[in-house]
C-alpha positions, -999 to +999 in steps of 0.1 A: +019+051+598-010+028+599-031+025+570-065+032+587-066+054+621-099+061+638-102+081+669-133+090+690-158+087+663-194+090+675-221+088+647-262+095+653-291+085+636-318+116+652-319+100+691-299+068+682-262+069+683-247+042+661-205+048+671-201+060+702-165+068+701-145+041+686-111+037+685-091+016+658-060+012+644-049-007+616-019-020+601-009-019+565-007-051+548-030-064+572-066-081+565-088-070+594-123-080+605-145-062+622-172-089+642-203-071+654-242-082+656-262-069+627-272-032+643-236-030+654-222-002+633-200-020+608-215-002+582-219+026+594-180+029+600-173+016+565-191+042+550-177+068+570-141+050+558-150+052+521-161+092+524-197+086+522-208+094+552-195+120+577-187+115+618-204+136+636-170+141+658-140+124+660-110+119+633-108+092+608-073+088+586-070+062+558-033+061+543-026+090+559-055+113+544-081+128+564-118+113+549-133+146+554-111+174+543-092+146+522-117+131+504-104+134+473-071+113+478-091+090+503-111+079+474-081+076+449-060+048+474-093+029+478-117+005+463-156-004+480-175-037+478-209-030+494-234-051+508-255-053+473-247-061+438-244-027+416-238-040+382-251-033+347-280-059+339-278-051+304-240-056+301-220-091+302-196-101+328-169-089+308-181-059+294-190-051+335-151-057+343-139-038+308-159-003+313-147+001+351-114-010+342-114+020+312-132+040+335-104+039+361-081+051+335-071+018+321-061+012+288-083-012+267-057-045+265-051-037+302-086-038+312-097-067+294-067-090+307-077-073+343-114-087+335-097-121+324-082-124+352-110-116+377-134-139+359-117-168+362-107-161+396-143-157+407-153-186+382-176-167+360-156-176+325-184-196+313-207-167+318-181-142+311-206-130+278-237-138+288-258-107+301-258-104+339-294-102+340-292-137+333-269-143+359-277-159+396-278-141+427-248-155+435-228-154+398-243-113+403-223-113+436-193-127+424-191-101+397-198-073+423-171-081+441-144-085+409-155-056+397-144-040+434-110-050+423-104-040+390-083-011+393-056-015+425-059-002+455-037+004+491-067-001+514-099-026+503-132-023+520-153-056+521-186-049+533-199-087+546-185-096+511-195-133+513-229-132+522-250-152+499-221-169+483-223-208+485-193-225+498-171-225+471-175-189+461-167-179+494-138-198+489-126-186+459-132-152+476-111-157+509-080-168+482-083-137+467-081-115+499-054-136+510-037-132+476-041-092+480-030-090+516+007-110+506+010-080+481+010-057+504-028-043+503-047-034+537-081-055+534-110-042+561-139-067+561-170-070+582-188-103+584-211-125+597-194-155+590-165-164+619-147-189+604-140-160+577-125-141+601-112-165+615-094-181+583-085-148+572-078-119+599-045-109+614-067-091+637-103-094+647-124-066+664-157-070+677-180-039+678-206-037+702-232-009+715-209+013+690-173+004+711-148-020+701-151-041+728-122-068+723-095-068+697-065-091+688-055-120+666-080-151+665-055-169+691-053-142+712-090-136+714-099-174+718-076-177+747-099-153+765-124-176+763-106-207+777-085-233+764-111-258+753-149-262+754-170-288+771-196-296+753-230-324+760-249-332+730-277-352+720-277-382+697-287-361+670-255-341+672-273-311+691-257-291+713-277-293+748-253-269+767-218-261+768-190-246+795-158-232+786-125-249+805-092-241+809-077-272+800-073-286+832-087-325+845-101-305+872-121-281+853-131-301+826-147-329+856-165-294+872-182-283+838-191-315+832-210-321+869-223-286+864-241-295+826-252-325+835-273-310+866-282-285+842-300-310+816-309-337+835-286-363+830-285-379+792-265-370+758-223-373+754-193-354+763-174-335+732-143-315+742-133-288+712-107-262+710-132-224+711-139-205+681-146-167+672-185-181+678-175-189+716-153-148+720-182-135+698-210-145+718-190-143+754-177-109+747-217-098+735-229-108+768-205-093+793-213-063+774-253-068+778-252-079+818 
């Protein structure tokens, strides 16, 4: 049995349909992003995941439980980061991680070597007493997301979880996920970032006009795009165009012949292996034409 199953789902707005019957499996034990522009419906669909929000038709399954006339043991195998810090100003960072950990059931040495372990894994022990009003934007993010995995869960939701993180927090954040997923937990994240997915996924969907329109692993879903990508740049490091190859002499002499007539002659060759950018933005615009 997979640990997420989601079949036909369509979803409205009044005249705007957001899903328009999307399909998606997912593995257990896997960490799976799902890639879509912002408008795309990742959202949507993880709301409708964590029981918040209903389909308008289709079926949608996570650990087996139905999210509508299951919602009740849905919401007992899962844990929810949103998109925006919900924390208690007025409380530290460890009193935060202690009442959710006792509110979950927890007892009171449990929860406070939960929250010791949390804070140092999201580096906020220095600030671990301090009230969070006095906390960053991104120290309050960190703590939002810790506090999304006090208690355990089979199936994690990660709504774009590192947005506004600086480099090493968002670090610090894909070790955790990658801790979770080699104990056994499903992790579902959307995001903006590729490289995250990238980094990260077993398997990468990307959503678009409320379809999946490509799925696989990274690998799998770069080799669509080619085996390599010829790029001309400017002095400055600026990318003036770009053509994807297949690997060949051949192809790589064509794409470069067909950029230079398309600039005018001027900047330097680069030749890179493709990324999720390259599927993300090829797969958007067969959609579009």
């Amino acid at each position: 049995m997979d640990a997420i199953e989601i079949t036909g789902v369509t979803k409205s707005f009044g005249d705007h349909r957001v899903l328009d019957g999307l399909d998606l499996q997912v593995r257990r034990g896997d960490v799976f992003a799902l890639l879509g522009p912002n408008g795309a419906g990742k959202t949507t669909m993880i709301t409708i995941l964590s029981t918040l929000a209903r389909p308008d038709s289709g079926a949608v399954r996570v650990s087996g439980f139905d999210v509508v006339e299951q919602a009740d043991q849905v919401r007992r195998v899962i844990s929810l980061t949103g998109q925006h810090a919900a924390v208690d100003e007025m409380l530290s960072g460890a009193e935060n991680l202690i009442l959710i950990g006792r509110l979950n059931g927890l007892t009171t040495a449990a929860a406070r070597t939960r929250a010791t372990q949390l804070l140092s894994a999201f580096d906020l022990v220095d600030a671990a007493r301090r009230p969070v009003r006095t906390y960053s934007g991104g120290m309050r993010r960190r703590l939002d997301l810790a506090l999304g995995l006090v208690v355990e869960a089979e199936v994690i939701f990660l709504d774009e979880p590192t947005t506004g993180l600086d480099t090493r927090s968002r670090q610090a954040l894909w070790a955790v996920v990658a801790q979770l997923a080699r104990s056994g937990v499903t992790v579902l994240l959307t995001t903006q970032y590729l490289e995250e997915a990238d980094r990260l996924a077993d398997r990468v969907a990307v959503l678009h006009g409320g379809r999946i329109v490509a799925e696989g692993t990274p690998a799998e879903l770069k080799a669509r795009v080619g085996a390599e990508v010829v790029e001309i740049r400017a002095d400055d490091g600026t990318v003036l165009a770009e053509r994807p190859v297949d690997g060949s002499p051949s192809s790589v002499q064509r794409a470069i012949t067909e950029l230079e007539l398309l600039i005018g002659g001027g900047g330097h060759v680069v030749l890179r292996r493709p990324t999720l950018d390259d599927v993300f933005l090829a797969l958007t615009e067969e959609v579009a034409a």
